[in-house]
VEXTIFI-323702 format. One record per residue (C-alpha): x, z, y; residue in three letters. Coordinates in steps of 0.1 Angstrom, whole numbers, plus 5000, padded with zeros to 4 digits. Layout:
N
      X      Z      Y   res
      X      Z      Y   ALA
...
! end
This chain:
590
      X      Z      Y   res
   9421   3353   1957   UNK
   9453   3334   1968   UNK
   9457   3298   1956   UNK
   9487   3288   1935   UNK
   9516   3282   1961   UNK
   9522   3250   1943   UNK
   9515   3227   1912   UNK
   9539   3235   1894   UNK
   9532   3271   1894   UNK
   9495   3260   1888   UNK
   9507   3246   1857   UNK
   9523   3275   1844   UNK
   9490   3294   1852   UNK
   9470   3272   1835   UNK
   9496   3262   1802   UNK
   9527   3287   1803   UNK
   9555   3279   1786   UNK
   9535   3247   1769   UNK
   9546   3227   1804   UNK
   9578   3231   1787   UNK
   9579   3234   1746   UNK
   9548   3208   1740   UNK
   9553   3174   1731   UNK
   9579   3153   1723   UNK
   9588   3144   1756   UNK
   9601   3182   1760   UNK
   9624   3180   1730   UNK
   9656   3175   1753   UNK
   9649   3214   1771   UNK
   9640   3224   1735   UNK
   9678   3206   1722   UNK
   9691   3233   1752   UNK
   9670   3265   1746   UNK
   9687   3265   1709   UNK
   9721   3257   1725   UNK
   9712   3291   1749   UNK
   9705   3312   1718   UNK
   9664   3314   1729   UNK
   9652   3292   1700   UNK
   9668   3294   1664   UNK
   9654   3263   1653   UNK
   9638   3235   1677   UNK
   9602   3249   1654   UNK
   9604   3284   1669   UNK
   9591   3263   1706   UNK
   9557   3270   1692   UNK
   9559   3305   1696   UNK
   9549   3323   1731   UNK
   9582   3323   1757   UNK
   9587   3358   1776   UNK
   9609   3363   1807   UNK
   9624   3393   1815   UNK
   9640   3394   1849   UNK
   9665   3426   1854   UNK
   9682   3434   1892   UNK
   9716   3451   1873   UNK
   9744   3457   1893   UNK
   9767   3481   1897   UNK
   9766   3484   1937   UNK
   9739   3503   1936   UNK
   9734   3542   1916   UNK
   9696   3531   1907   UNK
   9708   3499   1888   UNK
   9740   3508   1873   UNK
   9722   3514   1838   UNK
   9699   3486   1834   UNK
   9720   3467   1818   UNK
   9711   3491   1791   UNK
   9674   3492   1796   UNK
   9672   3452   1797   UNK
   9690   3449   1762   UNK
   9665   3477   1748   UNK
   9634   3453   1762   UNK
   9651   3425   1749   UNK
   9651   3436   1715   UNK
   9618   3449   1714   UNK
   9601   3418   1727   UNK
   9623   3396   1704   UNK
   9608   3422   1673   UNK
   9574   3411   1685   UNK
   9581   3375   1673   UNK
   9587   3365   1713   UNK
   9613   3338   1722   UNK
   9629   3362   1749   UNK
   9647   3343   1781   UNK
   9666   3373   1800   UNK
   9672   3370   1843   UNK
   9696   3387   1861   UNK
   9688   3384   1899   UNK
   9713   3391   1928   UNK
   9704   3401   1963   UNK
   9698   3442   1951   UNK
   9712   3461   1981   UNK
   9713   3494   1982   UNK
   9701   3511   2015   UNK
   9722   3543   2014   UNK
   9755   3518   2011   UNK
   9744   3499   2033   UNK
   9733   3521   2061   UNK
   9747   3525   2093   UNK
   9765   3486   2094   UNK
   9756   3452   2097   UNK
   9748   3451   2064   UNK
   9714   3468   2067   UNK
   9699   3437   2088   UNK
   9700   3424   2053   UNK
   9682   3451   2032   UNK
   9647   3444   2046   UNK
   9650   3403   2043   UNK
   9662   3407   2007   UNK
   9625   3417   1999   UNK
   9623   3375   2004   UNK
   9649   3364   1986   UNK
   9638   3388   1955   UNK
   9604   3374   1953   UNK
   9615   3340   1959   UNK
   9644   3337   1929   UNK
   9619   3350   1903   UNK
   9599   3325   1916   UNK
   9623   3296   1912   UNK
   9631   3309   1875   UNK
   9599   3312   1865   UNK
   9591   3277   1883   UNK
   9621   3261   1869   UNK
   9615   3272   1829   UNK
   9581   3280   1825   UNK
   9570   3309   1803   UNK
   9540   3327   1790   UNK
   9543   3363   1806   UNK
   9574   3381   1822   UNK
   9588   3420   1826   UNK
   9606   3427   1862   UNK
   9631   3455   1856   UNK
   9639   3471   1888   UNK
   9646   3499   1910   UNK
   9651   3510   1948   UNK
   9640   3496   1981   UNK
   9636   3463   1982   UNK
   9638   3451   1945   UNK
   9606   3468   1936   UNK
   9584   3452   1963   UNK
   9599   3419   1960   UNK
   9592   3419   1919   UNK
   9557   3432   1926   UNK
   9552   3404   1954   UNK
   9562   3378   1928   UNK
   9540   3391   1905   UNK
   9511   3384   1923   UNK
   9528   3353   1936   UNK
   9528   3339   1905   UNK
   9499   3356   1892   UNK
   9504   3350   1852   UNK
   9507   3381   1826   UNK
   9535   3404   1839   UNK
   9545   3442   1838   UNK
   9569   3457   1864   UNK
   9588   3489   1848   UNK
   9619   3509   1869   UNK
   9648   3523   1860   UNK
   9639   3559   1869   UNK
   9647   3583   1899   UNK
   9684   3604   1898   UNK
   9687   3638   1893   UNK
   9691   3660   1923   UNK
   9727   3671   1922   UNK
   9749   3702   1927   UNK
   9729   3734   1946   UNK
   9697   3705   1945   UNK
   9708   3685   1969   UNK
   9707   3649   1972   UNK
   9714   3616   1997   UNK
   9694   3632   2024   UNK
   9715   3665   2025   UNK
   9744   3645   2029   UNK
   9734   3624   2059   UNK
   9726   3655   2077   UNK
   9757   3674   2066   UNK
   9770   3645   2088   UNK
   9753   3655   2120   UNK
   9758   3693   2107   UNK
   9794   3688   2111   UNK
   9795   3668   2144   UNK
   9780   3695   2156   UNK
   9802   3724   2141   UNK
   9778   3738   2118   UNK
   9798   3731   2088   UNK
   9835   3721   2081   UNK
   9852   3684   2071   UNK
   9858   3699   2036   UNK
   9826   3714   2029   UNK
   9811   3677   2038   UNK
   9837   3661   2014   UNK
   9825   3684   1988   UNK
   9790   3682   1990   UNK
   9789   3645   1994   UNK
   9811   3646   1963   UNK
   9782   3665   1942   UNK
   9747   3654   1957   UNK
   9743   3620   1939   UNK
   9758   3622   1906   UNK
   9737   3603   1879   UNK
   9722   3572   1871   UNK
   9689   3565   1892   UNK
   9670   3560   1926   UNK
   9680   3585   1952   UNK
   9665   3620   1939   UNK
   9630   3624   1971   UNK
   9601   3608   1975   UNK
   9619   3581   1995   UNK
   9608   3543   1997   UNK
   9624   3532   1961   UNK
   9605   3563   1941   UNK
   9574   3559   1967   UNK
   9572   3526   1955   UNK
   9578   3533   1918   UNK
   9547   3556   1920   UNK
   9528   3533   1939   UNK
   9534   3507   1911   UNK
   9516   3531   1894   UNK
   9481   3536   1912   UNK
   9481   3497   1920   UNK
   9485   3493   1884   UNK
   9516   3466   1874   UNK
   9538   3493   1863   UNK
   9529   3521   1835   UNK
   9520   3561   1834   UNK
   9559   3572   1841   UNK
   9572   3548   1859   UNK
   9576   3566   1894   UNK
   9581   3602   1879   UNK
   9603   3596   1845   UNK
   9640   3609   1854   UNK
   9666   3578   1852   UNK
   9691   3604   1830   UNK
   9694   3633   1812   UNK
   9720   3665   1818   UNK
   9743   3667   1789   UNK
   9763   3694   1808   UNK
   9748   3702   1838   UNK
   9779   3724   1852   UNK
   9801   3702   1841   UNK
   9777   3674   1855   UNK
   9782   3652   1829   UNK
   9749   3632   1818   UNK
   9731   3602   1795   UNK
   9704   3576   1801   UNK
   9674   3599   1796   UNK
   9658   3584   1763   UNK
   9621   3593   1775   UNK
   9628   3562   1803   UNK
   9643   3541   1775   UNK
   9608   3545   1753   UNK
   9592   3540   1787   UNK
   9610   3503   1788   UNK
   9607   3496   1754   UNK
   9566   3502   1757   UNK
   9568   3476   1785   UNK
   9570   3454   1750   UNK
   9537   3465   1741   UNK
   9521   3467   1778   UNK
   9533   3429   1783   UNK
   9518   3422   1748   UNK
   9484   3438   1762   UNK
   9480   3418   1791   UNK
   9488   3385   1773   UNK
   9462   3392   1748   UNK
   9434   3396   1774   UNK
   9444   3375   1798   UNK
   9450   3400   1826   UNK
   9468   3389   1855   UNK
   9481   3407   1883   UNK
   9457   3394   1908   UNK
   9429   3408   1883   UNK
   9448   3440   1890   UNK
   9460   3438   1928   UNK
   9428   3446   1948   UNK
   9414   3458   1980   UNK
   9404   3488   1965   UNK
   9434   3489   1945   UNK
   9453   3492   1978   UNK
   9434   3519   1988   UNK
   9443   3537   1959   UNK
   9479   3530   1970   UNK
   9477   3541   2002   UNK
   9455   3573   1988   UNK
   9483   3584   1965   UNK
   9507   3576   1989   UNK
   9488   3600   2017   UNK
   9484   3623   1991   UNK
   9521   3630   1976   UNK
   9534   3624   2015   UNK
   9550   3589   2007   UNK
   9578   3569   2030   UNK
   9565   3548   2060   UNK
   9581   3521   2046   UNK
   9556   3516   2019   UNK
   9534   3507   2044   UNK
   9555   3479   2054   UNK
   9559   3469   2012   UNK
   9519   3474   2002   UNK
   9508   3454   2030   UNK
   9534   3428   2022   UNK
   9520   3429   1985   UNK
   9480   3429   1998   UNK
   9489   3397   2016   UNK
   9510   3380   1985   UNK
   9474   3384   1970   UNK
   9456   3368   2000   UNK
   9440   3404   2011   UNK
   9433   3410   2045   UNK
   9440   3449   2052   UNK
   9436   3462   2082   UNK
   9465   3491   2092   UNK
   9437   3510   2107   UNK
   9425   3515   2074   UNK
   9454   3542   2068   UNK
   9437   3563   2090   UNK
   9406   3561   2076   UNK
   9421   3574   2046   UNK
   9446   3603   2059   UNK
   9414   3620   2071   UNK
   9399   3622   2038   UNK
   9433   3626   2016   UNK
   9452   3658   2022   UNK
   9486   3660   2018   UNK
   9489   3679   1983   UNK
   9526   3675   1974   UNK
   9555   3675   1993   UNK
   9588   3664   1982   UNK
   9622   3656   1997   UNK
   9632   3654   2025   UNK
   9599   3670   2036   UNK
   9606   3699   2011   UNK
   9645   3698   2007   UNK
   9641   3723   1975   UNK
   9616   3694   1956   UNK
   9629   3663   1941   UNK
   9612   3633   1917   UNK
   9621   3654   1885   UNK
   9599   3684   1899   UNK
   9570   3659   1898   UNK
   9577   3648   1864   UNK
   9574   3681   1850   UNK
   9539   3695   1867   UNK
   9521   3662   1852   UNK
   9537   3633   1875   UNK
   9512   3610   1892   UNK
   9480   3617   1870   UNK
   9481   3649   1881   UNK
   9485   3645   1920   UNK
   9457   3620   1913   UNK
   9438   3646   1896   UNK
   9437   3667   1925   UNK
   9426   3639   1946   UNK
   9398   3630   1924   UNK
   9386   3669   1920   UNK
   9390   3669   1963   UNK
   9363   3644   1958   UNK
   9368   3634   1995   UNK
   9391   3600   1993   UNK
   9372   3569   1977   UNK
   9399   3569   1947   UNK
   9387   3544   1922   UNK
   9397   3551   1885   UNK
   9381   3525   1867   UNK
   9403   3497   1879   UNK
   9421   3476   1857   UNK
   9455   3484   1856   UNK
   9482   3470   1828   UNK
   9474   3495   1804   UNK
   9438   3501   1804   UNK
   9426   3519   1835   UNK
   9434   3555   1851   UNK
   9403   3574   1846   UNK
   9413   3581   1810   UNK
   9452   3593   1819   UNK
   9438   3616   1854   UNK
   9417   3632   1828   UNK
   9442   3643   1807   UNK
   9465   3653   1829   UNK
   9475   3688   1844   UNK
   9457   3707   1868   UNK
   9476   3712   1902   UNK
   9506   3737   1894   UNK
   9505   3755   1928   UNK
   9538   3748   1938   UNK
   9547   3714   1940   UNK
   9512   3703   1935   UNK
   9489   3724   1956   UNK
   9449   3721   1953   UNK
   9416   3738   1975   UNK
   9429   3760   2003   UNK
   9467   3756   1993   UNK
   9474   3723   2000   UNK
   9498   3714   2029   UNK
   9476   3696   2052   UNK
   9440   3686   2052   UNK
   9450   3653   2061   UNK
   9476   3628   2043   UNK
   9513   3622   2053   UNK
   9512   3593   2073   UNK
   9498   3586   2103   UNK
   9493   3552   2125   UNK
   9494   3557   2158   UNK
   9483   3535   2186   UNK
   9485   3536   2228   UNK
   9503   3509   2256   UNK
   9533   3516   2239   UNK
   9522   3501   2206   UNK
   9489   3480   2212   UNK
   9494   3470   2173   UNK
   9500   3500   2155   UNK
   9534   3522   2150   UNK
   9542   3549   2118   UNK
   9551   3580   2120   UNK
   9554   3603   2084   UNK
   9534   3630   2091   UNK
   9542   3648   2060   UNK
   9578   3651   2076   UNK
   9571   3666   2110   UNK
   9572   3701   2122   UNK
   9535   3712   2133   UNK
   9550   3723   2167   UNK
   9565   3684   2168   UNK
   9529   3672   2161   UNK
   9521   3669   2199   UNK
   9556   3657   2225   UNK
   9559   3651   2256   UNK
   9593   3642   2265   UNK
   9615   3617   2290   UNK
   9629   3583   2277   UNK
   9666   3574   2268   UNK
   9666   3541   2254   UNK
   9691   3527   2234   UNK
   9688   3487   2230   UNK
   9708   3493   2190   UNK
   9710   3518   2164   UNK
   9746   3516   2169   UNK
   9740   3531   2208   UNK
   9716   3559   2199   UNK
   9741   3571   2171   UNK
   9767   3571   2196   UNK
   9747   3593   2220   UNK
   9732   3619   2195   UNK
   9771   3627   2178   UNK
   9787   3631   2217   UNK
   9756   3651   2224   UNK
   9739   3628   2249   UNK
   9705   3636   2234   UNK
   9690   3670   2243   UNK
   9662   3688   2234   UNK
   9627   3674   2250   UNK
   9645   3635   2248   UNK
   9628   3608   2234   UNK
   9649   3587   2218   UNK
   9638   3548   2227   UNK
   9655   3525   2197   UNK
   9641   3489   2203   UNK
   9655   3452   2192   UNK
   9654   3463   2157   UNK
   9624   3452   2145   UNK
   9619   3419   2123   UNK
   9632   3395   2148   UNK
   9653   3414   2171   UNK
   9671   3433   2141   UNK
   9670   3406   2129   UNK
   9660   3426   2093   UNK
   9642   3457   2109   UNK
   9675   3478   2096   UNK
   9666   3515   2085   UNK
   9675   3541   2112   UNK
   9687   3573   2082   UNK
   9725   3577   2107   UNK
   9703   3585   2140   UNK
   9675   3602   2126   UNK
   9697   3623   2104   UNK
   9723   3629   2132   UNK
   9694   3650   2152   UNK
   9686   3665   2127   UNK
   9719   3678   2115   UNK
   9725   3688   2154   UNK
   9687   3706   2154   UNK
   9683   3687   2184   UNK
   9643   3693   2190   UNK
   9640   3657   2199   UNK
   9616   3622   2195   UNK
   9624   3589   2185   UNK
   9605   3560   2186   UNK
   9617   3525   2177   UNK
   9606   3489   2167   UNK
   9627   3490   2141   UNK
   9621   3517   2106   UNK
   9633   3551   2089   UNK
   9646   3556   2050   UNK
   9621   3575   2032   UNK
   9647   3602   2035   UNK
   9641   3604   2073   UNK
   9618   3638   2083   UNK
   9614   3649   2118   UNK
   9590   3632   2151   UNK
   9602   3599   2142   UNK
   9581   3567   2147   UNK
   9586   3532   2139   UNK
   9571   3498   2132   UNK
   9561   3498   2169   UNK
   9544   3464   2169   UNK
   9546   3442   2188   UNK
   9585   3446   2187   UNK
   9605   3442   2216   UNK
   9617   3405   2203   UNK
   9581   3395   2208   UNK
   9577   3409   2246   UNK
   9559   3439   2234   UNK
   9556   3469   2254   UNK
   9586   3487   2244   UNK
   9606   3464   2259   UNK
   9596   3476   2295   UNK
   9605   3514   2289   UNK
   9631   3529   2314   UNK
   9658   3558   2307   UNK
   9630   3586   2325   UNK
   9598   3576   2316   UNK
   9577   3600   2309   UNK
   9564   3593   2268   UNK
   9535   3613   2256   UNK
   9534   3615   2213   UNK
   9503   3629   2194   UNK
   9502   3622   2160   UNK
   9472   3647   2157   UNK
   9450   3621   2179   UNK
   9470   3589   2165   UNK
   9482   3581   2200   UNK
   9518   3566   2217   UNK
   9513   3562   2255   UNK
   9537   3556   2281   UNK
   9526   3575   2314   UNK
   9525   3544   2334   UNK
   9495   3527   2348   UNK
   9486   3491   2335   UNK
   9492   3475   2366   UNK
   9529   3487   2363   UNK
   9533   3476   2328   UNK
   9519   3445   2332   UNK
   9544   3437   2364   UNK
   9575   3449   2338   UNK
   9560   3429   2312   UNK
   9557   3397   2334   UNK
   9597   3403   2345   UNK
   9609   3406   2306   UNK
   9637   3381   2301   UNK
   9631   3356   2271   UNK
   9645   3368   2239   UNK
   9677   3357   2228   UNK
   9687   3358   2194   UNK
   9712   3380   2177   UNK
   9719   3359   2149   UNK
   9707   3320   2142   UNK
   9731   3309   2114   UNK
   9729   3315   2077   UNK
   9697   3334   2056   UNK
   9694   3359   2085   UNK
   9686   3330   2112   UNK
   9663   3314   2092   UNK
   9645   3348   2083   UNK
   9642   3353   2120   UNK
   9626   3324   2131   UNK
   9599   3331   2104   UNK
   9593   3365   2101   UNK
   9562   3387   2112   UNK
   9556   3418   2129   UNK
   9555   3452   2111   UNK
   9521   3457   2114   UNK
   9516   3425   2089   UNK
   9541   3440   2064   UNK
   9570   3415   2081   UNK
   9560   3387   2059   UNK
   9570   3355   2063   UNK
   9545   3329   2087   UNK
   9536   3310   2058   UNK
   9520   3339   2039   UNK
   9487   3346   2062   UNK
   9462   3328   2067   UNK
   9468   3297   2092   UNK
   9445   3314   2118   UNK
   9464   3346   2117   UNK
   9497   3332   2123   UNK
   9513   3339   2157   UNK
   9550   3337   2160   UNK
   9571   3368   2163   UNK
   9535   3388   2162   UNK
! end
């Protein structure tokens, strides 16, 4: 178990929010906390202080209501007899906006800066317990980072996944529509209009992409509650019409958060009680299981070293062979979204089939936030058929992600199984490397990119992003062209990306790894049935082009992203900062 990262945030382990409202030396803070509206009277300082820390904003379609949510917490912790502080962060990004600009290199880094403000809040006013409200990419891993970070009694709760819109489409369907209409298949208005109808509520984008991966994950690991991956975000008042409300099943969902915060005060449970090895497995198992996005890899191994774990990413493998994929949902079924999960029995009951499998070591008597998740996998639904499939039904006998391995990525590279055509399962195809994202797209929308390519992405992992930006434009753009084609970069997809596409190549080409040395014409052998990335080259060669690589030279050194890239780790660590693995393990850039 990790150590407290610092004495002050020992104290606040050991005394909570008496380091601050105990003694008469504290009176001054206490004069303040009346003159903010947290204490009536300077007496109400004896009663237990509660933080709740919301990511609102209106940038992004998964935070736009929980402003909404937060008030409804508010109240029902205040009800409890509470003395209620209430956060708003900054740094939410939303990926889909972001996408396909500079502005991505920031989405992965804000992860950091998430985790690190909650940790200045709670280490500048000291409380008792705390609630994260959150949703989407980055804000869920970095609350759930700073949980165990902090490691006193806390609750993580979402704001819900959207509705899929108009014909059920969603983000996805219009990033392809893009490619789709570069390539003829579909006209300038008919990509207006469905852009104008695939995201219209409240919500995290409507598949199984990071931000609802990670919600469900929350879940299984055990610092969010039943519902919280699964609940919709809103409700249809007029589905035609498209017109909608907050759904009130996710506002009872918050408002329990009261209760589940109150529970793990009471017995002293703690998130690194919670966050375990095997709790990770369960993760990763569900995650296999429902055919999660590779990026969670990148977030749960972030999170097992938060909590001083040491997980191996060959351990995912282990796993997919005894986890079959029993549930597919967008992009790797385009027809399923979040909501479809919701209603066959949500995460209990892909759990359920898991546990009746009998093959994967799920472990259901860990603790979890609300009690543990033997009790709730009992009680819920048998596999439906459909979206969750069981026995001889289910879509693969192995679970959705894969880690591959070879000369081209000596450390490990991801690749969503769950997302590739089982004729794309096995590629052998010639190189045409592109040194940016911004390059590739270029080539796939003039139709530089053919059918047997493999696309070569690379200075777009941690350091050479810097920020590792997500590669949706590309990846969509084949795609939308139905260009049978590869790609493999340093850098990493959306959870909305499906096709042969494999990232997190470690070590990235910022570091002098091996895919650095690839030429336009190489010869690049995939198999994600044998877990295996090989350039046909022999060692002697690779080691010559290796020896010739040019030092590394920065994209960007001022400002937040310069710092991040001097510290930042590899993929295959979770591209965590140097100072959160163990001295021994530290290696720059690696």
């Amino acid at each position: 178990m990790r150590k407290a990262v610092n004495p002050g945030i020992e104290a606040i382990q050991k005394y909570g929010s008496r380091v601050v409202a105990e003694g008469k030396h504290t009176l001054p803070s206490a004069g303040l906390m009346v003159a903010a509206g947290t204490l009536k009277t300077i007496a109400d300082r004896k009663k237990p202080f509660v933080t709740v820390i919301n990511s609102y904003t209106t940038h992004i379609p998964g935070h736009v209501h929980l402003n909404v949510l937060g008030e409804k917490l508010v109240e029902a912790l205040k009800v409890k007899g509470y003395n209620v502080w209430y956060a708003n962060i900054g740094a939410a990004i939303c990926d889909g906006i972001a996408m396909g600009h500079f502005g991505m290199k920031y989405s992965l880094p804000s992860r950091e800066l998430i985790t690190d403000q909650i940790e200045s809040i709670i280490g500048a006013h000291p409380c008792d317990g705390w609630i994260g409200i959150g949703n989407c990419d980055k804000i869920i891993p970095g609350m759930l980072n700073a949980m165990v970070r902090l490691n006193i009694p806390s609750v993580y709760v979402s704001g819900g996944p959207m509705l899929a819109g108009r014909k059920n489409t969603d983000l996805i369907t219009i990033f392809e529509g893009v490619g789709s209409e570069a390539a003829g298949k579909m006209s300038g208005s008919q990509l207006e209009d469905l852009a104008n109808t695939a995201c219209r509520t409240c919500g995290s984008c409507a598949g199984m992409f990071t931000a609802n991966s990670m919600n469900c994950l929350a879940e299984v690991i055990g610092l969010a509650q039943p519902g919280n991956g699964t609940i919709p975000a809103a409700a249809w008042v007029d589905r035609e019409k498209m017109t909608w409300t907050i759904n009130p099943e996710r506002i009872r969902l918050v408002e329990r958060a009261a209760d589940t915060l109150e529970y793990v005060l009471k017995n002293n449970i703690r998130p690194l009680d919670i966050v375990t090895h095997q709790a990770i497995d369960n993760a990763f198992i569900l995650d296999l299981a429902m055919g999660g996005s590779s990026n969670t890899v990148l977030h749960t191994l972030a999170l097992a070293c938060e909590a001083g774990i040491t997980y191996p990413l060959q351990r995912i493998n282990q796993l997919a062979k005894l986890t079959p994929t029993f549930c597919k949902v967008s992009p790797s079924r385009p027809d399923v979204h979040i909501e479809d999960v919701d209603r066959v029995g949500g995460i209990a009951a892909i759990l359920k089939a898991v546990a009746q499998d009998g093959r994967a070591p799920l472990k259901l008597n860990l603790k979890t936030c609300t009690g543990t998740l033997k009790d709730r996998v009992e009680k819920a639904p048998n596999a439906d058929g459909d979206v969750i499939r069981a026995g001889g039904k289910v879509f693969s006998k192995e679970g959705g992600l894969a880690i591959l391995y070879g000369n081209i990525a000596p450390e490990g590279a991801v690749v969503k199984t769950a997302g590739v055509e089982k004729d794309m399962m096995q590629f052998t195809g010639r190189a045409k490397c592109y040194d940016s994202q911004e390059s590739a797209l270029e080539a796939i929308l003039k139709g530089k990119v053919v059918d047997g390519d493999v696309v070569v992405i690379r200075y777009e992992g941690p350091r050479g992003g810097p920020g590792m930006q997500e590669m949706l434009s590309p990846t969509s753009a084949l795609k939308g062209r139905g260009i049978k084609a590869a790609l493999i970069t340093d850098g990493r997809f959306s959870g909305g990306t499906r096709g042969l596409c494999i990232g997190h190549i470690s070590p990235e080409a910022a570091a002098g790894g091996p895919i650095a040395i690839i030429k336009n014409g190489d010869r690049i052998n995939i198999d994600a049935v044998k877990r295996t990335l090989d350039i046909e080259l022999p060692a002697k060669e690779i080691k010559k082009r290796l020896s010739q690589l040019k030092p590394f030279v920065p994209k960007v050194t001022g400002g937040w992203l310069g710092r991040y890239a001097r510290h930042v780790l590899s993929a295959h660590t979770g591209a965590v900062m140097d100072n959160v693995l163990p001295t021994s393990k530290k290696k720059k850039g690696k």
